[in-house]
Each structure stands twice: as structure tokens, then as C-alpha cells.
C-alpha positions in Angstrom: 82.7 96.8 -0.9 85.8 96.2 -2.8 85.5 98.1 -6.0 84.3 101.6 -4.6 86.5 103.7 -2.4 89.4 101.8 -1.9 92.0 100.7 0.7 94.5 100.8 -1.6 97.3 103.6 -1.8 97.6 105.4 -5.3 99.9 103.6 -7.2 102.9 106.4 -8.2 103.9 106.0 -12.0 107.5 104.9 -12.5 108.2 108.0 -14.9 107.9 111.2 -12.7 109.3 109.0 -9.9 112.4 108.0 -11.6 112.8 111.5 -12.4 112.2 112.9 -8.9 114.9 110.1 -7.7 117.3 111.4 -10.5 116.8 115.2 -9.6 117.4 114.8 -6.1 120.5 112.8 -6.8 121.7 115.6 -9.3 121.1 118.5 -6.8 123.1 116.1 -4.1 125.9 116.0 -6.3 125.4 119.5 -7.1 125.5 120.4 -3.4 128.7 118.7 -3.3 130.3 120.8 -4.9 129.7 124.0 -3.8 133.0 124.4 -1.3 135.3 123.0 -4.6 135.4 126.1 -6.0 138.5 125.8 -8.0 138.0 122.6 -9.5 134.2 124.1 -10.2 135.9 126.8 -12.4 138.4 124.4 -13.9 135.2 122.2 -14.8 133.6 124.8 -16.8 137.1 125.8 -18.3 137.0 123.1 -19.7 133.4 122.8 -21.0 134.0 126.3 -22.7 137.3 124.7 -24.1 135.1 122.2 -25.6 132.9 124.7 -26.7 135.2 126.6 -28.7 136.8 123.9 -30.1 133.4 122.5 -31.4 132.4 126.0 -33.0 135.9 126.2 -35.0 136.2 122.7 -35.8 132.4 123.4 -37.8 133.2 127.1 -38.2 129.6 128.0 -37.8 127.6 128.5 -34.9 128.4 132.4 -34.5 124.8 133.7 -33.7 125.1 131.0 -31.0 128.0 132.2 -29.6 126.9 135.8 -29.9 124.1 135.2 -27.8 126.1 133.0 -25.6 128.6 136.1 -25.0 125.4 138.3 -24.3 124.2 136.1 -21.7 127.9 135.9 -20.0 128.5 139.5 -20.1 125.0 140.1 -18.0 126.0 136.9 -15.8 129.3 139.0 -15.2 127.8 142.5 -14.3 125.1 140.6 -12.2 128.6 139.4 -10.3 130.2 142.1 -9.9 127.2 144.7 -8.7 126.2 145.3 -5.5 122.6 143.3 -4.1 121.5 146.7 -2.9 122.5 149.4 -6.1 122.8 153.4 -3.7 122.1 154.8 -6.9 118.6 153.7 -7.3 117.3 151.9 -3.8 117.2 153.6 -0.1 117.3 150.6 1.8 116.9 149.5 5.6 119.8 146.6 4.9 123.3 147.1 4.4 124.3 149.2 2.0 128.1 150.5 0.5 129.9 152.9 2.5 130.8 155.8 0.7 132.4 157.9 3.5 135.7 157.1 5.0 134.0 157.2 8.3 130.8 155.4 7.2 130.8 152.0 9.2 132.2 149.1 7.4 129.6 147.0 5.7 130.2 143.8 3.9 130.3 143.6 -0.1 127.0 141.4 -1.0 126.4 140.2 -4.5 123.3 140.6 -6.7 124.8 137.2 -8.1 126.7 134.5 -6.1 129.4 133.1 -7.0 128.3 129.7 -7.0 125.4 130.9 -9.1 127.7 132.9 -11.3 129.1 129.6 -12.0 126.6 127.5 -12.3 124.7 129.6 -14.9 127.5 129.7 -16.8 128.5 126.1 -16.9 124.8 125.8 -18.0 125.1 128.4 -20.7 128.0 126.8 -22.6 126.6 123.5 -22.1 123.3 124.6 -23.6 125.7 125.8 -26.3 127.3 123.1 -27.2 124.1 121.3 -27.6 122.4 123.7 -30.1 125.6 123.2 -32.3 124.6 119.7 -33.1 121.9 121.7 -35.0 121.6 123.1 -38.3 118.8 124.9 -37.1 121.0 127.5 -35.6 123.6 127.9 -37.8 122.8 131.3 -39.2 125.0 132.9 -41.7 126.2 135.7 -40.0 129.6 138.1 -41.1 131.1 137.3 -37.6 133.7 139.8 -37.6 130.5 142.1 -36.9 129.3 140.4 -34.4 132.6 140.4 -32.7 133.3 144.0 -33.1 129.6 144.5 -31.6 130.4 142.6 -28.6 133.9 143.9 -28.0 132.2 147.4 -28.1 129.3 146.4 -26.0 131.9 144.7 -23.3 134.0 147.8 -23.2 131.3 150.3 -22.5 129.5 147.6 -20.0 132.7 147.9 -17.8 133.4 151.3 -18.1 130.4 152.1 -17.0 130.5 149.4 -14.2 133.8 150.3 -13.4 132.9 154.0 -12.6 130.4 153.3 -10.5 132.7 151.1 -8.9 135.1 153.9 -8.0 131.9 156.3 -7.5 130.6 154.1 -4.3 134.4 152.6 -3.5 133.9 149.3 -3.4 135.6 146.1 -4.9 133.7 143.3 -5.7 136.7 140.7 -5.8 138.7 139.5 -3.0 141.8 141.1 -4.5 143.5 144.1 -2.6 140.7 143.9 0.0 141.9 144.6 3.3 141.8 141.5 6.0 141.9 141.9 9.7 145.1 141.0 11.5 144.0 141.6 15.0 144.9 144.7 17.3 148.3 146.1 17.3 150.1 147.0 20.1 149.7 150.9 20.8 153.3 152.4 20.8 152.8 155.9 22.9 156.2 157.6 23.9 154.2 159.0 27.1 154.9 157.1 30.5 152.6 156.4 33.4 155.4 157.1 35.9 156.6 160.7 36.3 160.1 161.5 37.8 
């Protein structure tokens, strides 16, 4: 009985193949990458660079770029916040020290880095795509829009900023302590008495 049933394997289609072959070759190269962080960043320096440039050379595009900076600004607080917020969670993981004699526990994101970056790389390439469409080139008064964000920014980071200083901790690697190893204990007493 040839026809019914079937010894035959299903035949895959060479469309979602080719693009499972070309995903995993994507997140491969995406892997890659992760321990480059500075030539990551530079990459997507770049990319906004180009984005820029696009967006003044057409000088249009500003509802674009207003959502763009909307969508970096919540990347950014996402970076810099704690994965566990003391304010709002009691938690059985590590949380912030607020004490001086609280033990030390390690600063965890609620965004990586390399996610930080990622999503952003994503976002201005996204961008730079819809600008190749008249479709979303709405005609805004930008300086509105600008002023809007710049006050939106400011009062984001002030209030990120307090709570910052509220819980005392630093979400960047700069002025963070590191350990150097024991020093020597320098005690004017002597363990023989004449």
C-alpha cells in the first residue's frame, strides 16, 4: 500500500527553513558580539549618526523622532533602576543596602546592558526605516516637541536621580569602589613586653 500512510518523511518547505537557517545565523552573530562592548556602542553611534543625518537632510520626520526619544528615555530609566525597586517590592532576593552596615549586595539591572543596547540599535534602525515613508511624516511645530521632551527628560531624572541617592546606589561603574585585597594591619601594640 503505497499511496496511504506513507514511508515517506514530510517534506519541509524551503521558505520557513531558509528563514530558520537565517535566524540562527543572525543570533550567532549576534552572540558574537556580546563581550565587544565598545565597538557595540560605536556600532549604534553610528546608526543614530545616520539617523540624524537622514531626518535633517529631509527635515521631516519629527513625530518619528519624538517617539523614538520616548522609547530611549524608558530604555534608559529601565537601565539605570534597580531589578528589585525597595520602594514597591519586599523581596526574598537581593535587594539595595540602605544602611552603612547592611551587607553588600550587588547592583542588578531591570535592563541589561546588552539589552540596553540592543533595543536601542533596533529602535533607530526601525527609525531610519519609517523615514523612507511619507506616511509618517506628520507636520508637527517641532520646537514643541522638543521642549516637551527636554521637560519630560529633566523631570525623569530628577526623579530617578533622587531615588538614586534615597537607596544609595550607583548604577554605573563610575566611582564604584573595587576590591584591592586585605591590607596589612598596622597596630602600634607589641606581642613582646619588656
Amino acid at each position: 500500500m503505497e499511496g496511504i500512510g506513507g514511508d515517506r518523511a514530510p517534506v519541509a518547505s524551503p521558505l520557513p527553513q531558509w528563514g530558520h537557517d537565517t535566524w540562527r545565523m543572525y543570533q550567532y552573530y549576534l552572540d558574537k558580539t556580546t563581550p565587544h562592548t565598545t565597538y557595540r556602542w560605536m556600532g549604534t553611534l553610528v546608526i543614530a549618526a545616520i539617523y540624524c543625518l537622514r531626518v535633517y537632510s529631509v527635515q521631516g520626520f519629527y513625530i518619528v523622532s519624538y517617539g523614538l526619544g520616548i522609547y530611549l528615555l524608558n530604555l534608559l530609566i529601565g537601565f539605570l533602576s534597580p531589578l528589585v525597586d525597595p520602594e514597591l517590592e519586599i523581596s526574598d532576593g537581593p535587594l539595595l543596602p540602605t544602611k552603612g552596615s547592611d551587607e553588600f549586595k550587588p547592583f542588578i539591572r531591570r535592563l541589561p546592558e546588552f539589552k540596553f543596547w540592543y533595543s536601542m540599535t533596533k529602535a533607530f534602525y526601525i527609525a531610519f526605516v519609517m523615514t523612507f515613508f511619507s506616511l509618517f511624516d506628520v507636520p508637527v511645530f517641532w520646537p514643541i516637541l522638543l521642549c516637551y521632551w527636554i521637560v519630560l527628560f529633566v523631570l525623569t531624572m530628577r526623579r530617578q536621580i533622587a531615588h538614586m541617592i534615597k537607596y544609595k546606589y550607583i548604577p554605573l561603574n563610575i566611582g564604584k569602589q573595587k576590591y584591592t585585597g586585605k591590607k596589612a594591619s598596622t597596630s602600634g601594640s607589641s606581642l613582646c613586653g619588656d
